[in-house]
VEXZA-993453 format. One record per atom (N, C-alpha, C): z, y, x; residue in one letter; residue number from 0; chain; atom name. Coordinates in nm, 4 decimals. Atoms other than C-alpha are relative to their C-alpha. Example, Ala and Ser with C-alpha at 12.3 -4.5 7.8 and 13.67 -1.06 7.14 Angstrom:
<pts>
PT        zz        yy        xx  aa    i  ch  at
PT    0.0000   -0.1190    0.0890   a    0   A   N
PT    0.7800   -0.4500    1.2300   a    0   A  CA
PT    0.0000    0.1200    0.0900   a    0   A   C
PT   -0.0060   -0.1190   -0.0820   s    1   A   N
PT    0.7140   -0.1060    1.3670   s    1   A  CA
PT    0.0730    0.1090   -0.0770   s    1   A   C
</pts>
This chain:
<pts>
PT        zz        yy        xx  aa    i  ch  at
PT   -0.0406    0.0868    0.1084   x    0   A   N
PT    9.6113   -6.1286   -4.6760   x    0   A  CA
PT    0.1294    0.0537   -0.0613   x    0   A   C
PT   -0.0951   -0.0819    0.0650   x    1   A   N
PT    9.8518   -5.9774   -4.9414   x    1   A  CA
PT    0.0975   -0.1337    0.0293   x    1   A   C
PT   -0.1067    0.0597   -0.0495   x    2   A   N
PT   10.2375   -6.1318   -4.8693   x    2   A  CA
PT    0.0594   -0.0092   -0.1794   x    2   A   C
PT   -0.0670    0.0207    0.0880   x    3   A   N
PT   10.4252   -6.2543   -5.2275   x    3   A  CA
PT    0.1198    0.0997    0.0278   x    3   A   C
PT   -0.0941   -0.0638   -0.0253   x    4   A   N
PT   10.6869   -6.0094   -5.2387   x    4   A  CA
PT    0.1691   -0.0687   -0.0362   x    4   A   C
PT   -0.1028    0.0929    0.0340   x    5   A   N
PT   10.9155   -6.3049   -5.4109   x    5   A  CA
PT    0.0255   -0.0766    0.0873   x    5   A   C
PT   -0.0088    0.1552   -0.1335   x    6   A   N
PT   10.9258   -6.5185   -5.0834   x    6   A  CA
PT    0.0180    0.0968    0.1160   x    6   A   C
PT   -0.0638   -0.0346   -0.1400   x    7   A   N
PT   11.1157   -6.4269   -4.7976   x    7   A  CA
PT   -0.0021   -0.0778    0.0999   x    7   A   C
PT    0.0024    0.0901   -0.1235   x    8   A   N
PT   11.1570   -6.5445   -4.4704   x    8   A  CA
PT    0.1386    0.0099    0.0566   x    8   A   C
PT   -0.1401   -0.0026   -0.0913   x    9   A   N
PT   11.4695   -6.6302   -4.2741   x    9   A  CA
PT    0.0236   -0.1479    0.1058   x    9   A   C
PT    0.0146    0.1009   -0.0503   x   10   A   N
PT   11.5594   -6.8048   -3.9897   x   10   A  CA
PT    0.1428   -0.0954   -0.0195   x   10   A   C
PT   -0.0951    0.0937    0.0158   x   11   A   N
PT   11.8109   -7.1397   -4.0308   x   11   A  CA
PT    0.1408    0.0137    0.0460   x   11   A   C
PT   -0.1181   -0.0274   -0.0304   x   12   A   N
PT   12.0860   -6.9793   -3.8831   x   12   A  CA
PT    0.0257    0.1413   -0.0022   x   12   A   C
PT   -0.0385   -0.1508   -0.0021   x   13   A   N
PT   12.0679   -6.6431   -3.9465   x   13   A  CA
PT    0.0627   -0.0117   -0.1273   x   13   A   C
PT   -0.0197   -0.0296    0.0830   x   14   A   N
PT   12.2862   -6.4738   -4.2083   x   14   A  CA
PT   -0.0578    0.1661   -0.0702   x   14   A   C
PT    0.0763   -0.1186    0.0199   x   15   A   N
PT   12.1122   -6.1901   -4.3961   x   15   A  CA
PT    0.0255    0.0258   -0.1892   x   15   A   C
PT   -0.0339   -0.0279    0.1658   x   16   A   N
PT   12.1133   -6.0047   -4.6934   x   16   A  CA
PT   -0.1541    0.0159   -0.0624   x   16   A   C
PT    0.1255   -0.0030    0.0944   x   17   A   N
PT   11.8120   -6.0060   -5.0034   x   17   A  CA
PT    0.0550    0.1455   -0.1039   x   17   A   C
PT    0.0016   -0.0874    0.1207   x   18   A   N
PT   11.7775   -5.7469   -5.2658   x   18   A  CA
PT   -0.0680   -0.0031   -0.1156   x   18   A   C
PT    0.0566    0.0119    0.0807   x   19   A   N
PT   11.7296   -5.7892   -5.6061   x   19   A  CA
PT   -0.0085    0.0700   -0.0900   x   19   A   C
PT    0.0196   -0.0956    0.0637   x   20   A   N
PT   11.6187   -5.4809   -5.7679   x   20   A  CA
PT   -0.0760    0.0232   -0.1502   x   20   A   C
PT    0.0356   -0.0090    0.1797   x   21   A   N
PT   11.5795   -5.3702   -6.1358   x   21   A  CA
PT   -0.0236    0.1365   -0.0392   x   21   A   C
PT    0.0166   -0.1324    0.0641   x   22   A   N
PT   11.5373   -5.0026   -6.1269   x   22   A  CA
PT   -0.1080    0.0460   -0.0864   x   22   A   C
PT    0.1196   -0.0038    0.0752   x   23   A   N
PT   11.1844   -5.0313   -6.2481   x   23   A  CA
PT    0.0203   -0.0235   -0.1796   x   23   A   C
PT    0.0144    0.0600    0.1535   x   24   A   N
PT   11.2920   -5.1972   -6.5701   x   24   A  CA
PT    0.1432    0.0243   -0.0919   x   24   A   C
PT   -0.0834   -0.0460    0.0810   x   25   A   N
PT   11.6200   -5.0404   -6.6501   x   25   A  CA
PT   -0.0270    0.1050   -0.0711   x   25   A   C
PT    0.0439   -0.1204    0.1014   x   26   A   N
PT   11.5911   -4.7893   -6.9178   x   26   A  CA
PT    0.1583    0.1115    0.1140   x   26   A   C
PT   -0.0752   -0.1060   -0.0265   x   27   A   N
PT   11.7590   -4.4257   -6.8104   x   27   A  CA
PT    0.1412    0.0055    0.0218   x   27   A   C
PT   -0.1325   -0.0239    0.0072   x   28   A   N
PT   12.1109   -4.4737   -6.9040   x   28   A  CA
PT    0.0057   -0.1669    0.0249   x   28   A   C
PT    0.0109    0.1272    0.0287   x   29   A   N
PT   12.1017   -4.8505   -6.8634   x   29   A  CA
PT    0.0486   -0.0272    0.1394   x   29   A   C
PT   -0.0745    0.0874   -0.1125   x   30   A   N
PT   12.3675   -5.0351   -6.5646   x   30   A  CA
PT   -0.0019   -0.1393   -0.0033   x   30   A   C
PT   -0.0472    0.1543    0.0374   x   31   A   N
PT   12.4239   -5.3638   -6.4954   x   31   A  CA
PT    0.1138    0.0027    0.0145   x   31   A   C
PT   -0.1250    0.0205    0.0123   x   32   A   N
PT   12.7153   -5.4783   -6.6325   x   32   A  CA
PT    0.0892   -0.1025    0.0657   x   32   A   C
PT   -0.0269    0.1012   -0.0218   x   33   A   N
PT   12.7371   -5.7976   -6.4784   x   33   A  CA
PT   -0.1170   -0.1130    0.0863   x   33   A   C
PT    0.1530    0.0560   -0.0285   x   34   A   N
PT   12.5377   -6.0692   -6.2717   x   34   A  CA
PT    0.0568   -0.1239    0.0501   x   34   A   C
PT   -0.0495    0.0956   -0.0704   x   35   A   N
PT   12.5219   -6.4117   -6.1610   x   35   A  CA
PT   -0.1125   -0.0427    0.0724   x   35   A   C
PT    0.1060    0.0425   -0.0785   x   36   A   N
PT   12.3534   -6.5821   -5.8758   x   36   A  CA
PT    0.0002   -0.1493    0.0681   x   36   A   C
PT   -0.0023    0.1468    0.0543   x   37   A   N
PT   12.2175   -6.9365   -5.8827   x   37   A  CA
PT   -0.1355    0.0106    0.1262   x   37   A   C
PT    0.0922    0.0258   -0.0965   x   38   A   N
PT   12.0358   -7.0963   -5.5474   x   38   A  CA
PT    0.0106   -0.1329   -0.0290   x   38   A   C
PT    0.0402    0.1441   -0.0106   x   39   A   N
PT   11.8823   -7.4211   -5.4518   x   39   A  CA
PT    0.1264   -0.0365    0.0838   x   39   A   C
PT   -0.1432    0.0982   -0.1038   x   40   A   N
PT   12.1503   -7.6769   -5.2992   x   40   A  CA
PT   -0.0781    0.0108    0.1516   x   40   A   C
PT    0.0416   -0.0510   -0.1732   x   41   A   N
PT   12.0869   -7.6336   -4.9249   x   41   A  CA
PT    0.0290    0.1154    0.0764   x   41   A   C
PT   -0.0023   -0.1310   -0.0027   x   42   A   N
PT   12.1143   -7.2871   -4.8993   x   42   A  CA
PT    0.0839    0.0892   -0.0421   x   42   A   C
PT   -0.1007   -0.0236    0.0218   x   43   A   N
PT   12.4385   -7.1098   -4.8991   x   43   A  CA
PT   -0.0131    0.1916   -0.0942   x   43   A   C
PT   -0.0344   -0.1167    0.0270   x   44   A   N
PT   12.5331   -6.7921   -5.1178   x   44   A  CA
PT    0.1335    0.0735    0.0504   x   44   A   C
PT   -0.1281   -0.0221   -0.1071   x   45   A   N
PT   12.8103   -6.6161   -4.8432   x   45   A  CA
PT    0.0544    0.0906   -0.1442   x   45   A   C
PT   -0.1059   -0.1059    0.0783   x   46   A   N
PT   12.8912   -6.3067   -5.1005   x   46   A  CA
PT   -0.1077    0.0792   -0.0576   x   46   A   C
PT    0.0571   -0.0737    0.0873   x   47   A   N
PT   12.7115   -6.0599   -5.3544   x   47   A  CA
PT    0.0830    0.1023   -0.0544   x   47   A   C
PT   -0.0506   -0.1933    0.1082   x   48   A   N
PT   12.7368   -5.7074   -5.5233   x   48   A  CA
PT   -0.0874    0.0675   -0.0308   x   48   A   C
PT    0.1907   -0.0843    0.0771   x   49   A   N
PT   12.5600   -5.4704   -5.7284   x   49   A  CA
PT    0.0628    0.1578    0.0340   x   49   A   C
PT    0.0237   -0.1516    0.0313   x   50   A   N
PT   12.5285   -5.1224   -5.7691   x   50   A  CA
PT   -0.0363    0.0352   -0.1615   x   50   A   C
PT    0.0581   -0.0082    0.1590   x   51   A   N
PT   12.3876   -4.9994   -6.1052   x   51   A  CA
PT   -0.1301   -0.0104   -0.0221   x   51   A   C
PT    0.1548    0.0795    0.0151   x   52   A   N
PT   12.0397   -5.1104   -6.0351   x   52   A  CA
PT   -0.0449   -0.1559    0.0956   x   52   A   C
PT    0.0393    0.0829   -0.0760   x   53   A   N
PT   12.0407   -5.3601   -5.7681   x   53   A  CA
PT    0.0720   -0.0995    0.0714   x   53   A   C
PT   -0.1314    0.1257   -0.0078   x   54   A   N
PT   12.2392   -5.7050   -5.6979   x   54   A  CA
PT   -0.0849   -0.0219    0.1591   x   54   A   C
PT    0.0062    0.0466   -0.1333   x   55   A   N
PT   12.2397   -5.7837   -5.3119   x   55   A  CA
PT    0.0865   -0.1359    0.0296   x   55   A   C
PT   -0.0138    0.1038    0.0241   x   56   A   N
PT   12.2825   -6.1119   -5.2284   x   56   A  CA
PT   -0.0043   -0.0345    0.1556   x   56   A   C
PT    0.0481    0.0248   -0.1510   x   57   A   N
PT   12.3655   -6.2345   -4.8599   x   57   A  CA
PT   -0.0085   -0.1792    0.0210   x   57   A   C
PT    0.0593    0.1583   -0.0041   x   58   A   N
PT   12.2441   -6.5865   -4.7684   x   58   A  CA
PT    0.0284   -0.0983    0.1623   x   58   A   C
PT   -0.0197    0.0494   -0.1483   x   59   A   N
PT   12.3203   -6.8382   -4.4764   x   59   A  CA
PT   -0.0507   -0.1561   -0.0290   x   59   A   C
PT    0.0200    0.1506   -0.0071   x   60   A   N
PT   12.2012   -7.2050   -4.3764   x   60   A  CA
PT   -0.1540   -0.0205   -0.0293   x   60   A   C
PT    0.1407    0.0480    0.0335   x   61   A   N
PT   11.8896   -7.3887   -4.4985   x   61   A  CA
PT   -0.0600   -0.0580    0.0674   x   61   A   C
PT    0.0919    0.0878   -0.1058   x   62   A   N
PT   11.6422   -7.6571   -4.3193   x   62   A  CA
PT   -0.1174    0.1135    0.0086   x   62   A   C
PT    0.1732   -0.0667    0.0131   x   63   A   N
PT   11.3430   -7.5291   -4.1843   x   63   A  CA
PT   -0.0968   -0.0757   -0.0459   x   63   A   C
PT    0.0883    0.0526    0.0580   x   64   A   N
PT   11.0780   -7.5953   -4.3383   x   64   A  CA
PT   -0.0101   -0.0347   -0.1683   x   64   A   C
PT   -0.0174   -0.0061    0.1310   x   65   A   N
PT   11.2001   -7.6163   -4.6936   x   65   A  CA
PT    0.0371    0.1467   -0.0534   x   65   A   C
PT   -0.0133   -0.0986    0.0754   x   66   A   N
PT   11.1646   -7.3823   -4.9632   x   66   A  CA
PT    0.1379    0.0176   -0.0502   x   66   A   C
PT   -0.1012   -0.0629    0.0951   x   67   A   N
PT   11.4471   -7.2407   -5.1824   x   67   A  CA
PT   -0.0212    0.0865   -0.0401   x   67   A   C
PT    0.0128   -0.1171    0.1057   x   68   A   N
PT   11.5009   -7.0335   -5.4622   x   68   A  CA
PT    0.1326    0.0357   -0.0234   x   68   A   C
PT   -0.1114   -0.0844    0.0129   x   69   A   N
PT   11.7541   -6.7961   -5.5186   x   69   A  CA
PT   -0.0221    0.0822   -0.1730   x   69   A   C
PT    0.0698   -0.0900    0.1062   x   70   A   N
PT   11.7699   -6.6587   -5.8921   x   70   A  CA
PT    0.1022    0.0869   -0.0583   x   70   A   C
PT   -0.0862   -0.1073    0.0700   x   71   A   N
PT   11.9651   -6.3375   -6.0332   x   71   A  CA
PT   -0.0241    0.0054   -0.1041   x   71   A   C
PT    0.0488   -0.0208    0.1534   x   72   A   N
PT   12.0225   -6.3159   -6.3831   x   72   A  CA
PT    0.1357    0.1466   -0.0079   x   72   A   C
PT   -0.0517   -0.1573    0.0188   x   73   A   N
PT   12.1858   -5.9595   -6.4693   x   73   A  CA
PT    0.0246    0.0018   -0.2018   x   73   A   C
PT   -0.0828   -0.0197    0.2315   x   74   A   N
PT   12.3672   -5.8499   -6.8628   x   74   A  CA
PT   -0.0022    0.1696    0.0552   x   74   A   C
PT   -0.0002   -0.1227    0.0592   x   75   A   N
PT   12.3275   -5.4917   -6.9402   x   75   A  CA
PT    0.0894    0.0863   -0.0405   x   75   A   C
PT   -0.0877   -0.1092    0.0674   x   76   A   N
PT   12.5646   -5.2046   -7.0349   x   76   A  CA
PT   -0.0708   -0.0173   -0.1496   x   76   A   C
PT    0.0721    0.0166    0.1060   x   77   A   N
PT   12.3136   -5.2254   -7.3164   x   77   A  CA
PT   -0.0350   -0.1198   -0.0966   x   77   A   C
PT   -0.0094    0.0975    0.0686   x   78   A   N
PT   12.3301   -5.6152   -7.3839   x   78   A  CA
PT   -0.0976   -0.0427    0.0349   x   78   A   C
PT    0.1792    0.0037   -0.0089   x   79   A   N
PT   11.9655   -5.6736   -7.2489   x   79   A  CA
PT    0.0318   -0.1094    0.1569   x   79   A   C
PT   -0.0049    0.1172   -0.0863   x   80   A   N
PT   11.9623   -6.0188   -7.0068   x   80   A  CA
PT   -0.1272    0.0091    0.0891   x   80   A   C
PT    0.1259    0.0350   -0.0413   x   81   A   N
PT   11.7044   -6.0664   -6.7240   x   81   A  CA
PT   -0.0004   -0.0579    0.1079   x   81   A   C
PT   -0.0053    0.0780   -0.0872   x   82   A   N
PT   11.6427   -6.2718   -6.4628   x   82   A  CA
PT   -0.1012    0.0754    0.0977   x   82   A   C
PT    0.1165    0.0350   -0.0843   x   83   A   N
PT   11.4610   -6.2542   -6.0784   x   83   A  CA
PT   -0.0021   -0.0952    0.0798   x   83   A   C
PT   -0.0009    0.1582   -0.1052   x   84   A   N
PT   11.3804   -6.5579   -5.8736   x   84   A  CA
PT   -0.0972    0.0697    0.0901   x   84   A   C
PT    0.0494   -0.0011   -0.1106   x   85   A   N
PT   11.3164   -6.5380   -5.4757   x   85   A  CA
PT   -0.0470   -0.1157    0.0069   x   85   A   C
PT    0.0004    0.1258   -0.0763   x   86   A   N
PT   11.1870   -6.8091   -5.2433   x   86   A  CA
PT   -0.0079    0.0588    0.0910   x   86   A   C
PT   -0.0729   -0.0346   -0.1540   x   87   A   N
PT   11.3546   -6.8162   -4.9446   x   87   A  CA
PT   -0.0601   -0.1218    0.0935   x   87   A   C
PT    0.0436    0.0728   -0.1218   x   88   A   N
PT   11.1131   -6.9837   -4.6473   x   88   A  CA
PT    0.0950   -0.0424    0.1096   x   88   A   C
PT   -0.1201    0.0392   -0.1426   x   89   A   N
PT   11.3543   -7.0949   -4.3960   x   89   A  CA
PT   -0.0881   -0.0954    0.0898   x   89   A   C
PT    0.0556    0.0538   -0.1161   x   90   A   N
PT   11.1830   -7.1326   -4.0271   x   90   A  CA
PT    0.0766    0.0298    0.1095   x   90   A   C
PT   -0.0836   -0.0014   -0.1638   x   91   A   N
PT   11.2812   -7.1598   -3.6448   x   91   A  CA
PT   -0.0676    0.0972    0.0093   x   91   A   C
PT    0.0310   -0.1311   -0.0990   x   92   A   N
PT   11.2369   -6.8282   -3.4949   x   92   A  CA
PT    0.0416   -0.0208    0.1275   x   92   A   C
</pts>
């Protein structure tokens, strides 16, 4: 059975990091200039950073059993806006 590649798993007390990658859809010369990152209430954002293609995002807390979404929106050297939204499973391991 194919796995959503937008839905992660983590367990309720672990802290871990996500990756939210854009290399596919940046053009050649094209960085991110900038980014912000917007989760569901429950679910803590500890700290974030990018690179010039890819905003990492480390995460802590959450009930088990509830979903969350985590969403990166990114600005362009070029001016060009885009968003990706996770869902973050949070279970007992």
């Amino acid at each position: 059975m194919p796995t959503d590649p937008s839905q992660k798993v983590k367990d309720s007390d672990a802290v871990l990091d996500y990756a939210f990658e854009f290399e596919d859809w940046l053009s050649p010369s094209e960085t991110i200039n900038s980014f912000t990152v917007i989760a569901s209430p429950g679910i803590t954002v500890d700290s974030s950073s990018n690179t010039v293609d890819t905003v990492t995002v480390w995460l802590s807390g959450g009930t088990a059993g509830v979903p969350y979404t985590v969403t990166c929106r990114i600005v362009t050297n070029q001016g060009r806006t885009d968003d990706r939204t996770m869902t973050i499973r949070v279970v007992n391991r």
